[in-house]
Each structure stands twice: as C-alpha cells, then as structure tokens.
C-alpha positions in Angstrom: 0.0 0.0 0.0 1.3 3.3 -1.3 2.2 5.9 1.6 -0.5 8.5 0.6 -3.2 5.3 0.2 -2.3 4.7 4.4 -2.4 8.4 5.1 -6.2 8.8 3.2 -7.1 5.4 5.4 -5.7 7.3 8.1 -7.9 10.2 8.0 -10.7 8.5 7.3 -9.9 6.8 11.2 -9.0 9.9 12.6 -12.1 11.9 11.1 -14.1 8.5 12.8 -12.5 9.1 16.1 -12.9 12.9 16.1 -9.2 13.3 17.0 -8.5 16.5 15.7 -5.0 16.3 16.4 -4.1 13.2 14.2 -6.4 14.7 11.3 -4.4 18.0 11.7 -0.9 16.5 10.9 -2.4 13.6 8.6 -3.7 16.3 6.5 -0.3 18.2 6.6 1.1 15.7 5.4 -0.9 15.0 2.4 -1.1 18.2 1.6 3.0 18.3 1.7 2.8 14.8 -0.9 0.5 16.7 -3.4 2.3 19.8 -3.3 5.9 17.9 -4.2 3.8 16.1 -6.9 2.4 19.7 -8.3 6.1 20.9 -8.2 8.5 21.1 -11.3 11.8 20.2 -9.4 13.4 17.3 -8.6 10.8 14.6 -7.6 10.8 13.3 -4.3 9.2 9.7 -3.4 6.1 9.7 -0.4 8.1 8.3 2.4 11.3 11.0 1.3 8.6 13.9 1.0 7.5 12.3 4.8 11.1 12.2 6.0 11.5 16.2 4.9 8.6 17.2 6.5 9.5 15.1 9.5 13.7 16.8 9.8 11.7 20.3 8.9 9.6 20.2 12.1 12.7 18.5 14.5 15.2 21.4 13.6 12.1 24.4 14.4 11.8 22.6 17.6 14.4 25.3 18.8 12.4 28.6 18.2 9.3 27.2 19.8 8.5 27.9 23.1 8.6 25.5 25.8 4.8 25.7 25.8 4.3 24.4 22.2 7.4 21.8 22.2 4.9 20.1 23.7 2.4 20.1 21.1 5.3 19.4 17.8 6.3 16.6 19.7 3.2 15.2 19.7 3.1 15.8 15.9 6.4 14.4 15.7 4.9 10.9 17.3 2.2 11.0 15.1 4.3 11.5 11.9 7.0 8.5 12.8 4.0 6.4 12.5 4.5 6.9 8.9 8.1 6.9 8.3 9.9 3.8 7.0 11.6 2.4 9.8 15.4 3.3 9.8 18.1 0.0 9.6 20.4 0.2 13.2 23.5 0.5 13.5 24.4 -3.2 13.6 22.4 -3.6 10.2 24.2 -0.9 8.8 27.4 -2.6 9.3 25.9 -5.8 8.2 24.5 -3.7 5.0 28.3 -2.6 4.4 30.1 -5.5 5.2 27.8 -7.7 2.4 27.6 -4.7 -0.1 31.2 -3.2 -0.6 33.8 -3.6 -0.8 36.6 -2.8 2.4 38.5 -0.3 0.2 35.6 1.4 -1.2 34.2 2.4 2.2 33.6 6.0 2.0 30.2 8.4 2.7 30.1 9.0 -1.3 29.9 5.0 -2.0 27.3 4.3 1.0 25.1 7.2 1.0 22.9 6.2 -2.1 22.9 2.8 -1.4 21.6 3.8 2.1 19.4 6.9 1.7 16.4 6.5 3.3 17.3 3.5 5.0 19.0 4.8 7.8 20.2 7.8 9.4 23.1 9.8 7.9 24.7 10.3 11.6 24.6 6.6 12.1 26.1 6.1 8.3 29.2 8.7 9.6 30.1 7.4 12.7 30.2 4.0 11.2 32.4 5.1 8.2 34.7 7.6 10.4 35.1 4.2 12.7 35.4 2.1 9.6 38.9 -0.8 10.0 39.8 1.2 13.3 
C-alpha cells in the first residue's frame, strides 16, 4: 500500500475518532505529498517527501517555546507512524560489510545505497570508525 493510500485510510480513522489532532498532521502531510507532486523540481518519493517534512519540524523545535514543544512533539509521534523504519546500527554494518567492498568504504559509496534506509549520523560514525 502506497504511503499517501495509508495516510487517506488514516484520515478517514482519525475523522471517525474525532481526533482533531491526528487529522491536523495527517492532512499536513498529504497536503505536503500533493504539493511535491504539483512541483517542477526534482521529484521526491512519499516516504522522502515524509522524511523532509518530519527533519523540517525537528530542527524548528528550537524557536518554539517550551509551551508548544509540547504540542510538535506530539506531531512528531504521530508523523514517525508513517516513516519507513530506519536500519540500526548493527544492520548498517551488516548492509556494508555484504555490499562493498573494504577499500571502497567512503560516505560517497554508501550514502545512495543507504538513503532512506537509515540515518546519515549513524552512516558517519560508522564510516569515520570504519577498519579502526
């Protein structure tokens, strides 16, 4: 089932449930995949569209106030629901170790293999740590 498919079952629940909150975000979200679809540039997939929307609320976390932290961390749950779920660290290394070669081990070889797979810090400190 295609992400924006779950999202539009989604609503459907949360429109059911009357939880405004859930509707609120679900709709953001939607509203973020059509947009990226309307757009000219570079086309983005659901789940990296998700992902974007996801880092873009995490890093404004700052300039809210402590009263509405609150509030976009409860958004923050609610989108997670709908990210793909990222590979640990021990898969990474796995991932690496069955994939490329030991030479070859760099952040240019492994990031597209990886992207949106698992987190780019994890990918790093795996690579800076790499035959040490």
């Amino acid at each position: 089932m295609k992400l924006s498919e779950l999202l539009h079952e989604q609503m459907k629940n949360a429109m059911r449930e009357k939880n405004a909150k859930r509707l609120s975000v679900i709709r953001m979200l939607m509203a973020e995949i059509k947009t990226e679809e309307k757009s000219s540039a570079k086309k983005r997939t659901e789940e990296e569209v998700c992902q974007a929307y996801h880092k873009k609320l995490v890093k404004s976390l700052d300039f809210f106030p402590d009263d509405k932290k609150a509030e976009i961390r409860e958004e923050l749950k609610i989108i997670e629901e709908f990210l793909p779920k990222m590979m640990s660290k021990e898969e990474v290394i796995a991932f690496i170790k069955a994939n490329v070669k030991p030479e070859e081990v760099n952040m240019r070889t492994i990031m597209p293999l990886l992207k949106g797979k698992a987190d780019s810090q994890t990918i790093k400190d795996i690579v800076d740590n790499w035959g040490k």
